[in-house]
N, C-alpha and C positions, 0 to 999 in steps of 0.2 A: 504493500500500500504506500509504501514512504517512496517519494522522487527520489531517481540519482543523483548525483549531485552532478554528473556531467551530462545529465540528460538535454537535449535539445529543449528551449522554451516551448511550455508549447501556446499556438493559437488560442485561445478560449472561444473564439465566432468559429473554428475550423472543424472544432473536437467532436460537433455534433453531427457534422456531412457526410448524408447519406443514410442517416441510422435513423429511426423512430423509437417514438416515446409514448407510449399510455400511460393515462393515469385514471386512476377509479377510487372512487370510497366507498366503503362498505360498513355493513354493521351499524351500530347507533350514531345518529349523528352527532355532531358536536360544534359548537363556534369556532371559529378561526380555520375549519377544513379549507374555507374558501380562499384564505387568501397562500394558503399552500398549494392549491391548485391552482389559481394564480402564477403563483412565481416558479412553478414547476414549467407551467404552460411558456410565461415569458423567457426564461432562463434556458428554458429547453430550445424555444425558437432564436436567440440569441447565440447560442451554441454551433446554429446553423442544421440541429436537426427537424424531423415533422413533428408534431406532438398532436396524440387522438385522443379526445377524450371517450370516456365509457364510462354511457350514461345507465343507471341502476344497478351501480355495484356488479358484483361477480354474473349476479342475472342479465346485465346486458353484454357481458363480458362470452356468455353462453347462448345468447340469443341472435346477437351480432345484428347486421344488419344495419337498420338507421342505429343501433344503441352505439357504435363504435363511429366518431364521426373527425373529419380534421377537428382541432383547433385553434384560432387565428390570435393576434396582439388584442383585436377589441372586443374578443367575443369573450375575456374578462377583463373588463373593464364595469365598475360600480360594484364590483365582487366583493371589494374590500369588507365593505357594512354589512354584509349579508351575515345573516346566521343560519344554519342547518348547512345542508351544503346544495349546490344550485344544480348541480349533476346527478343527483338522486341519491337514493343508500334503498340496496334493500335485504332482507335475508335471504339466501338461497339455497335451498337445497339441492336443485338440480349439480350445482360446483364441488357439493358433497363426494357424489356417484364417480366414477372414473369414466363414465358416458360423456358428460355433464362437462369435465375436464376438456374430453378428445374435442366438442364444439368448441369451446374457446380456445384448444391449440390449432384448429384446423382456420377459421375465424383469424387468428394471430401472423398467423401462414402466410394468409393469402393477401395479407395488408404489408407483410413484411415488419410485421411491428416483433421486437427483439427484449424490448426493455420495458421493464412495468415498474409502473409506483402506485403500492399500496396507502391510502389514508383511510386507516383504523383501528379496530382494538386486537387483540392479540387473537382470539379466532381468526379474523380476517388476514394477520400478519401469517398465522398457522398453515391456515391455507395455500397462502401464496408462495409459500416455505415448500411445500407436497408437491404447487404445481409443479414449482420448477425442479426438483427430487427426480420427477418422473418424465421430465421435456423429452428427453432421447428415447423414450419408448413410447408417447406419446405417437412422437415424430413416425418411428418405424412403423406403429397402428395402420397412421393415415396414408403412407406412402403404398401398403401392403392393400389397403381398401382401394389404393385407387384414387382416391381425392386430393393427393399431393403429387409432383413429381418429384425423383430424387436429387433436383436441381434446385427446388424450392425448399427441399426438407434442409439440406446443407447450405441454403443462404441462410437457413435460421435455427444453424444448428446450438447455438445455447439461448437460452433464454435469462435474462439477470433479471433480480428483482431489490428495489430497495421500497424499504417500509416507513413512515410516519406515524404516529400514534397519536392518532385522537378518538378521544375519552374524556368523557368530563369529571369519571372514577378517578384518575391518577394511576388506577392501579397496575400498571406495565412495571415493572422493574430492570432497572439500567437505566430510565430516565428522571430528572427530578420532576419536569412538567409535561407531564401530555394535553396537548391541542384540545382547548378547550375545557380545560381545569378552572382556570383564572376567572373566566366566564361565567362559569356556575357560580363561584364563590363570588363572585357582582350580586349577581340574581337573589344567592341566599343572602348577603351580609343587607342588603334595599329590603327585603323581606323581617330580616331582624332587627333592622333599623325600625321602620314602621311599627313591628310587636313591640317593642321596647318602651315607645313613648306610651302605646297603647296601656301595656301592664304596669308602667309606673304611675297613670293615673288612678289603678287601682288596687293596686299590693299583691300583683299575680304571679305564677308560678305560670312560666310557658314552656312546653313540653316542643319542640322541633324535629320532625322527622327527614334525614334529609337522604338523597341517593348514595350508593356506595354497596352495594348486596355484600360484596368480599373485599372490600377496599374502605378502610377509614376514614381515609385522608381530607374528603371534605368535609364529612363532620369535625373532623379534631382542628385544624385551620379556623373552621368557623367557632369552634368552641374557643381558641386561643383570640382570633378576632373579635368577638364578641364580650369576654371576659365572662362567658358560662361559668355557672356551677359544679357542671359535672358533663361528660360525654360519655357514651358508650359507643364501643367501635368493637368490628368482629376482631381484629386480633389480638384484643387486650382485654380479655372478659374482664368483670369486677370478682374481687375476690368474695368466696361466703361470707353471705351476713351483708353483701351492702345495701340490704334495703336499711334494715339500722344505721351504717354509714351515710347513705343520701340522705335519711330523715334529720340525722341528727346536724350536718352540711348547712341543709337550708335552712332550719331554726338558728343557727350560730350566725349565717348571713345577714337573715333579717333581726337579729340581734344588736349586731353590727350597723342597724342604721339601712339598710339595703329594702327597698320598694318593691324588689322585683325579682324573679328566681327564673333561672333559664337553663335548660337541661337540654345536652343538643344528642338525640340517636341517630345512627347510621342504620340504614334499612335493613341493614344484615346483623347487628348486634346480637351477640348469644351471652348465656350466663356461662359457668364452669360447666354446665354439664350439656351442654350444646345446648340447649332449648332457648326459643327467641327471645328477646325482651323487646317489648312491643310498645310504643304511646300509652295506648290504654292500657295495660299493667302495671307502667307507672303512672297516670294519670288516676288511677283506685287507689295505688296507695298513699300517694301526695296528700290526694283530698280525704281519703280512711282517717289515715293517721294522724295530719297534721289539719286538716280541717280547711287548710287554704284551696281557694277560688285557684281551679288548674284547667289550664286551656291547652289543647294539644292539635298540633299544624302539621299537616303532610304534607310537603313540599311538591314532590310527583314532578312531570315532566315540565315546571316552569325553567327549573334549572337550566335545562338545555336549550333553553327561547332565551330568543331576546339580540342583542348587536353583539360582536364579539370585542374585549375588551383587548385595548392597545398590545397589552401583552400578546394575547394570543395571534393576534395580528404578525407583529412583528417576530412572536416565534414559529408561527406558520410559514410565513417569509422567508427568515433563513433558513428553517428545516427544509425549504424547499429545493432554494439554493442547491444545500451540500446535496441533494437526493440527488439533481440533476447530475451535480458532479460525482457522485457516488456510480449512480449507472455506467457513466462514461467511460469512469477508468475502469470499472470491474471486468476481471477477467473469469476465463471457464473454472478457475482454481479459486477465484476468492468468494469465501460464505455471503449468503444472504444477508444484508447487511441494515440495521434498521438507525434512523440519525434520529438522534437523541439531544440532549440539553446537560450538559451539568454544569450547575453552578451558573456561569454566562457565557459557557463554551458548546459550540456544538458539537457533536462527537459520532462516531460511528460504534455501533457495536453488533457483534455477530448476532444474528433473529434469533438464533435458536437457543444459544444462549440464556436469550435474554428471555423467553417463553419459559427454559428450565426453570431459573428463578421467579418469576411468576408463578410457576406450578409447586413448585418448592414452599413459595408462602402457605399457599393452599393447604397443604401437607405437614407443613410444621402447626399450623392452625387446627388440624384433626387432630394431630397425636396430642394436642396440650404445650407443644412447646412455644408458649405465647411468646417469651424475650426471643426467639430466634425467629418469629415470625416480623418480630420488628425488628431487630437489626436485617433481613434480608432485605427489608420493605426499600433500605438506602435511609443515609445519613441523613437527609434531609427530613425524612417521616421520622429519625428517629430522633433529631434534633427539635423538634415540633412536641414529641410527644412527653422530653423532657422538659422542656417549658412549660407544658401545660401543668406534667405530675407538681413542680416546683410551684405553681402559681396559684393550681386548685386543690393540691391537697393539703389544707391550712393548719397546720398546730403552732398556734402563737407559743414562740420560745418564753420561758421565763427565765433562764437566764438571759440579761443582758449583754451585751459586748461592750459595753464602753464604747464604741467606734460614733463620731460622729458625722453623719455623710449628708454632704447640700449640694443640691440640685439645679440649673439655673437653665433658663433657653437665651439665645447667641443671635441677633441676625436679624433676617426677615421673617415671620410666622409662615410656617410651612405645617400640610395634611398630616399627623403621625406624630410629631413632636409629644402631643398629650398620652401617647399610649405609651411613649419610651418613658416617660415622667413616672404614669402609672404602675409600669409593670419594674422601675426602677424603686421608687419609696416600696414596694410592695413586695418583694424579695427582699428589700435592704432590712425592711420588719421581720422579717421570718428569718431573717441571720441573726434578730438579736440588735441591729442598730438602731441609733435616735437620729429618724431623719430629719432633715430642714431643706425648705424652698426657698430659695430666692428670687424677687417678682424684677421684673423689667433689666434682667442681664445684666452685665457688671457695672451700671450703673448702681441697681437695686444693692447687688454687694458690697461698694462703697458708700452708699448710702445705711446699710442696715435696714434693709426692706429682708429680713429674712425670719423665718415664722416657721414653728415645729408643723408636721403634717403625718396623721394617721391612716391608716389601711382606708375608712370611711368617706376621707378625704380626697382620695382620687375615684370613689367610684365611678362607674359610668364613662371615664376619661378615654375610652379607647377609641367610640368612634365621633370623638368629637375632633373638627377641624380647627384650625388656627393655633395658640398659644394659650393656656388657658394660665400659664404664671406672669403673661407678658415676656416681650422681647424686648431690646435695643440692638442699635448695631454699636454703638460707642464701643471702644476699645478700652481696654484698661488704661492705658497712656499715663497721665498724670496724675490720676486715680489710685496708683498702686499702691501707697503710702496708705490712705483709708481703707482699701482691700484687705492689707493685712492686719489692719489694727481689727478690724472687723472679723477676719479671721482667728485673731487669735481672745479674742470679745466671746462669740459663739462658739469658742473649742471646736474650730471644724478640724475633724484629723483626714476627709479625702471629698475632692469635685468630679461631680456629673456636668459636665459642659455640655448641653446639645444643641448644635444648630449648625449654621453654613460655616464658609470662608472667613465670618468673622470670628468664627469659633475657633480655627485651627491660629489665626493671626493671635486671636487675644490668651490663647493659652501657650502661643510661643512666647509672649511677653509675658504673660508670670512667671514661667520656666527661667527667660533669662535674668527677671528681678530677683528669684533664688540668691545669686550671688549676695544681695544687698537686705533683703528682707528672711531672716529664717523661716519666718510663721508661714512663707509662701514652698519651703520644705515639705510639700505633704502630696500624697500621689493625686493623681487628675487624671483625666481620662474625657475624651473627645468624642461623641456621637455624632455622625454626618448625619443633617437635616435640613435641608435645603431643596427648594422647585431647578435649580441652578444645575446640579450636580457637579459643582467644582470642586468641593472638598478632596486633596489628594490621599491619598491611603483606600482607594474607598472605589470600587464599580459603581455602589449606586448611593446615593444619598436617600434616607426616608425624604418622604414629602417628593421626590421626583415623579413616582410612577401616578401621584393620584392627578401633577399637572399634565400629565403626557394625556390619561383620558379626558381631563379637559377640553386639552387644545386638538385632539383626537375628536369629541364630539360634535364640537363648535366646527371641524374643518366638515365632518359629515355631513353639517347640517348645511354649511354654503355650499356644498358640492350640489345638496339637493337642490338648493335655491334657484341654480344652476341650471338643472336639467330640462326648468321649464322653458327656459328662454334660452335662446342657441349664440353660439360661440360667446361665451363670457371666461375671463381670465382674474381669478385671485389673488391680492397679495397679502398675504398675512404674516402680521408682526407677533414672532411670540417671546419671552420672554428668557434667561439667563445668561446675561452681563455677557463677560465675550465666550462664554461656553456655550458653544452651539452644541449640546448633547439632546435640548427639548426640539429644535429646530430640527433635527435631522432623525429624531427616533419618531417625530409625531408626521417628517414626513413619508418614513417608514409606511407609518399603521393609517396613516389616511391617504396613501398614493399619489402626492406632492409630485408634479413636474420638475422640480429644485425646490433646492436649501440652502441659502446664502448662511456662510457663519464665517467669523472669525479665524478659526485653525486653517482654515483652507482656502486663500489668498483666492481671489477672482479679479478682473479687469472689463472693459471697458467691451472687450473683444468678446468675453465671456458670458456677460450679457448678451451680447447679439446672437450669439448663436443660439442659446436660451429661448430669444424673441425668435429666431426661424425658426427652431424647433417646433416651436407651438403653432408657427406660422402653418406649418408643413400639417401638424397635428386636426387643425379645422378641416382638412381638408377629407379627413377622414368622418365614423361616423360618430367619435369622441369629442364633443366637441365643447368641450373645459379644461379649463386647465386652472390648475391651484401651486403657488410660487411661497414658500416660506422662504422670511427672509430673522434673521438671530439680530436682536435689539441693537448690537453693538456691533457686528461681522463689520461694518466701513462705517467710519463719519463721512464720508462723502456719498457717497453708494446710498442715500439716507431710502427709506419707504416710500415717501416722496416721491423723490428724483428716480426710483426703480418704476413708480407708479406712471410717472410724467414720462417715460422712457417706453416703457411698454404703451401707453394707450396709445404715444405717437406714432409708435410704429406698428401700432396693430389696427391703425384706422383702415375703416372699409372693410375690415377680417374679422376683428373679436373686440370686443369693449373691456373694460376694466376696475377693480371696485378694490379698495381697499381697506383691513380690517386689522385696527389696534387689538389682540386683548387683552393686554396688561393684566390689573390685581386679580380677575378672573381664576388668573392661573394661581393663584397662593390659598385661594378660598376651597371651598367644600367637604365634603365628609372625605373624612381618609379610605383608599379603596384597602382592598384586604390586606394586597401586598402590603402597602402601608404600616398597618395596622399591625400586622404578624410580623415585618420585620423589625418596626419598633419594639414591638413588645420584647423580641427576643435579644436587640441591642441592647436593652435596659438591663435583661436579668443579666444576661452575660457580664454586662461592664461594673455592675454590683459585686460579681463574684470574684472577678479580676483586682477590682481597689480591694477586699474582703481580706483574698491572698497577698496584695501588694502593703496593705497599713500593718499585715504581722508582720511581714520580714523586714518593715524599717520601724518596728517599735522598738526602740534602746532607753533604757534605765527611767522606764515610767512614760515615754515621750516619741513622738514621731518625727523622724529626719530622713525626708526623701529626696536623696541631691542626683541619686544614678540617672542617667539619659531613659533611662527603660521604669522609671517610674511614674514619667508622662508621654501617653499614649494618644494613638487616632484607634479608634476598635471600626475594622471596616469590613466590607467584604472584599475579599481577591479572589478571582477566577472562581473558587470552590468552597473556599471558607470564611469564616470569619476571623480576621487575627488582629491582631492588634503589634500597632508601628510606633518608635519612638517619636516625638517630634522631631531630633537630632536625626535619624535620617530619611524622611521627608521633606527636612526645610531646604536639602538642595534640586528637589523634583521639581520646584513649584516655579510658575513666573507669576513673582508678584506682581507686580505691574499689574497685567492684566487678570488675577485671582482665577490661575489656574494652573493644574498638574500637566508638566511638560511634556506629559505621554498621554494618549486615552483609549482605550481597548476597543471605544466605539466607531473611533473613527475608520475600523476593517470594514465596518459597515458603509459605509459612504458609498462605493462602488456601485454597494445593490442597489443602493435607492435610485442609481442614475440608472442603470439598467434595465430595471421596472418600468424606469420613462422612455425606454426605448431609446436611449443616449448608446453610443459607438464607444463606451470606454473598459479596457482592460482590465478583467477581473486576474486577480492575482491569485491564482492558484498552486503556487509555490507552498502554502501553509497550509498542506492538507491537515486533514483530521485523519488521523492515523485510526487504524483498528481498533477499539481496545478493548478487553476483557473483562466481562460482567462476573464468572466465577471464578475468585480466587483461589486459588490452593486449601481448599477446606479441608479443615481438620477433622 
């Protein structure tokens, strides 16, 4: 799978000449299929091969006929918005039979079609795994009947297949997210949103049933997003006796000050002894025992309705991407291959594989062995699942710790920040420490705006948006002298900093006031949370993904505005400083013609070609086009002057409209990711000062001078780890408040190439093979 290193470049418009591409979905449908078929369809024609769609799954695949048809650049186009998938999905039995097969390899034959891509769930990956197992005898069937010649069977003598996984389950193993995960958890978290206000006017107990038959993962997510009571999931039964444990849970909540009780099951939950646990079997005993008004919601197939949300956009996208390239290069020797996500990398891993550990889960789940049914599930479900144990299963310590830990937000108010706050005092409690908040950032800590804060006190904080202790951007600066007086006023012995670029600036300045101030000796620690996603250390910042479906929605909605009235051209300003990371991921997920930003220089020239392109675009039966341009990409270049630029030269062809949205993007509710990655920043960076204030406690007293006692805690590639300041602060260009490298910008390419742009994808950096079963013991 790995290039030589003396191989010839190769072409990427060359790779595909001569060859054809199917592609189909099958099985349940899911959001975001479409915009994988999409950039299969584009990527695939871009390559220089044919690409056929096959409409209703395996059954038209069997059928053939009209169901196998070309497919063109426009004939997806407006795909993006769609949810379910616009090619059909159906179940089949016929593709079961080995009959069933021989029609769609004879079908396959006679089109010349060599290369398939599957979009669906592991039956449907299964399948496609068999067909191609059996292609050479297939082959010799049809040749023997008489319905091929031997000249046709050896133009198509292998058949490759590469697979996508969507599912709104998650539950595929070897990837972290399957197409159309992100989606549901939209659906359900607007669902919970709603019950919430509903049962806090009344003191209610909501019971939520949500999809998942053998897969956890969206209940437990939403259980973590929601800051639930309790979840049941199929591979982590509750241990005997927790009807006693729930009853006694929710009296200690409402105890606590709490209005509301929320209990999230996965449709598949069982007790210890297999048997189901059902809404209504806890809804009898809620209201038996505890007398509380219990309302219980079955979710059902809203889940899978609805727009698919930027995420799955953009990871349909690229999963598309590598498929295309996966095909290409596969040869008669390399396995089935299905492209995956970890962490924020795409990945390849062998199908069959990855179907064993899916079955594996299965299997460890009958025998009883639940912890090895979640460690198989991947690091991710099992990182979720310890957040949750830490957060919902509550026995207030009574010992204390002495440790005293304050909390502040940094910046501009960003979606998330209030979950990281939450689920940071709220671990910090159950370690035994005496939290404090600080209101309006390091102003508020030079001033003494800082106030103790209880479990009580952050309820409800997860899905609220904005800042709920206030922000500033001021820096410490001149401040510092009252910071630490005020420091060492409150005995703080370690800081929770969360917020953007002025978080990582103003916690490099107390670091460097150390030398001058001791009381500023004390560990700290940095949360990236910013709409911007500048902060370095860090793939994503909380508060980014909930602006991307913003500026994501608002581009949906003038696309639609759009369609009634012919040839019009969009230009929209979206927001973070000179970090074009919102600019180009939201032109990703809403199908932007361009992306003006900052990182990547444009001229005068560059424009124009831009303006032909689109020119050239009316001419066809697409007839919009939508231009994101990043707040700061040029002071001259302004929205403006791009706007005065294009209508000029698009008189007589296409008119032009354009659209600020500024603070838009910093407001609304946090979406899940948000919500679950904050929560899980907060516990983490809790447990890191926890470890980091014992090992610089000396003779009664805290002294933390080492580089590695003030951190960024972020995510890289696959985990989350945590960066000194000391060495981050040579990555970064101050100047313009950003990390001198950014992971995102590999993307840039696709987004031109989706617009049907002539530019060189680099495919030098393949995603290599990689192995889903370890060496198990």
């Amino acid at each position: 799978m790995m290039q030589q290193p003396h191989a010839a470049p190769v072409d990427p418009t060359k790779m595909g000449v001569g060859r054809s591409i199917a592609v189909l979905t099958s099985g349940g449908d899911a959001q975001g299929m479409n915009a994988a078929v999409r950039a299969t369809v584009r990527v695939g024609l871009y390559t220089g091969a044919k690409v056929y769609f096959v409409h209703e799954g395996y059954q038209g695949l069997v059928d053939g006929g009209d169901n196998i048809r070309p497919a063109t650049w426009e004939s997806v186009s407006m795909m993006l918005q769609l949810g379910g998938t616009v090619i059909g999905s159906a179940r089949c039995q016929d593709f079961r039979t080995k009959e069933g097969r021989n029609k769609a390899a004879l079908n396959l034959v006679k089109l010349g079609i060599t290369n398939l891509c599957v979009i669906g769930g592991d039956g449907s990956l299964t399948g496609a795994n068999e067909f191609r197992s059996e292609w050479s005898e297939q082959l010799a069937a049809l040749v023997k009947a008489g319905k091929i010649t031997a000249e046709e069977a050896k133009r198509s003598s292998h058949l490759n297949i590469v697979g996508m996984v969507g599912s709104i389950d998650n539950d595929f193993c070897g990837t972290d997210m399957t197409i159309g995960t992100d989606s549901a958890l939209h659906r359900i978290m607007e669902v919970v949103d709603a019950i919430t206000t509903t049962a806090q006017s009344h003191q209610r107990t909501f019971i939520l049933e949500v999809m998942g038959r053998h897969c956890g993962y969206l209940a437990l997510v939403t259980a973590l997003a929601s800051g639930a009571d309790w979840v049941f999931i199929p591979e982590m039964p509750p241990d005997e006796g927790w009807e006693d444990h729930l009853c006694r849970r929710l009296k200690e909540t409402r105890g606590r000050g709490s209005r509301l009780n929320v209990i999230i099951v996965a449709e598949g939950a069982l007790d210890r002894h297999g048997k189901p646990i059902t809404c209504d079997h806890i809804k009898n005993l809620v209201s038996k025992r505890l007398g509380y008004d219990t309302r219980a919601t079955v979710l059902g197939h809203v889940q899978r309705g609805g727009t698919p949300s930027a995420f799955d956009r953009i990871l349909g996208s690229r999963m598309g991407v590598e498929a295309v390239m996966a095909l290409l290069e596969a040869t008669p020797e390399t396995p089935a291959c299905v492209v995956s996500l970890s962490g924020n990398m795409a990945v390849r891993l062998p199908l069959m594989e990855c179907v064993q550990v899916t079955k594996d889960v299965t299997k460890a789940m009958a025998e009883g062995r639940f912890d090895d049914a979640i460690k198989l599930r991947g690091r991710s479900f099992e990182n979720n699942w310890n957040t949750y144990k830490l957060l919902a299963h509550v026995h207030l310590p009574d010992v204390k710790s002495n440790i005293n830990i304050a909390i502040l937000n940094v910046g501009a108010p960003c979606s998330g920040m209030n979950a990281a706050v939450r689920s940071a005092v709220r671990i910090g409690i159950l370690q035994g420490h005496y939290m404090l908040v600080v209101h309006d950032g390091f102003e508020g800590l030079a001033h003494g705006l800082i106030e103790p804060i209880g479990w009580a006190g952050v309820g409800g904080w997860t899905g609220k948006g904005g800042s709920m202790l206030g922000t500033k951007r001021t820096l410490p600066g001149n401040m510092v002298e009252d910071i630490s007086l005020n420091i060492a006023k409150f005995n703080i012995h370690a800081l929770v900093i969360i917020g953007g670029f002025e978080a990582f600036a103003g916690g490099l300045e107390l670091v460097k006031a150390r030398e001058k101030y001791e009381e500023l000796c004390i560990p700290l620690v940095v949360i990236p949370a910013t709409v911007s996603n500048n902060v370095p250390g860090s793939d994503f910042s909380i508060g980014a993904d909930t602006a991307l479906n913003t500026i994501t929605t608002t581009c949906d909605r003038i696309k639609q505005s759009a369609a009634g009235t012919k040839r019009r051209v969009f230009i929209i300003e979206t927001m973070g400083g000179y970090c074009g990371y919102l600019a180009t991921m939201a032109g990703l997920s809403s199908g932007a013609d361009a992306a003006y930003i900052f990182e990547e220089p444009f001229n005068i020239h560059d424009l124009e070609v831009n303006v032909q392109h689109l020119v050239e675009k009316m001419k066809t039966t697409v007839k919009r086009g939508l231009i994101l341009r990043n707040e700061k990409c040029n002071p001259n270049y302004t929205t403006d002057f791009i706007y005065n630029l294009y209508s000029e030269e698009g008189k007589g062809i296409f008119d032009c409209r354009k659209n600020v949205l500024g603070h838009m993007q910093q407001g609304g509710t946090p979406t899940p990711f948000d919500r679950n990655f904050g929560t899980k920043m907060g516990a983490k960076a809790i447990l890191w000062l926890t470890e980091k204030v014992k090992e610089c406690y000396r003779h009664g007293r805290i002294f933390a001078n080492t580089p590695d006692s003030a951190c960024i805690l972020g995510m890289k590639k696959r985990a989350l780890v945590f960066q000194s300041f000391a060495e981050l602060k040579d990555q970064v260009d101050f100047e313009h408040r950003i990390p001198n490298s950014q992971w995102w910008m590999r993307l840039r390419p696709i987004l031109k190439i989706l617009a049907k742009y002539k530019v060189h994808l680099d495919t030098s950096e393949k995603a290599a093979m990689e192995h889903v079963i370890k060496k198990r013991a």
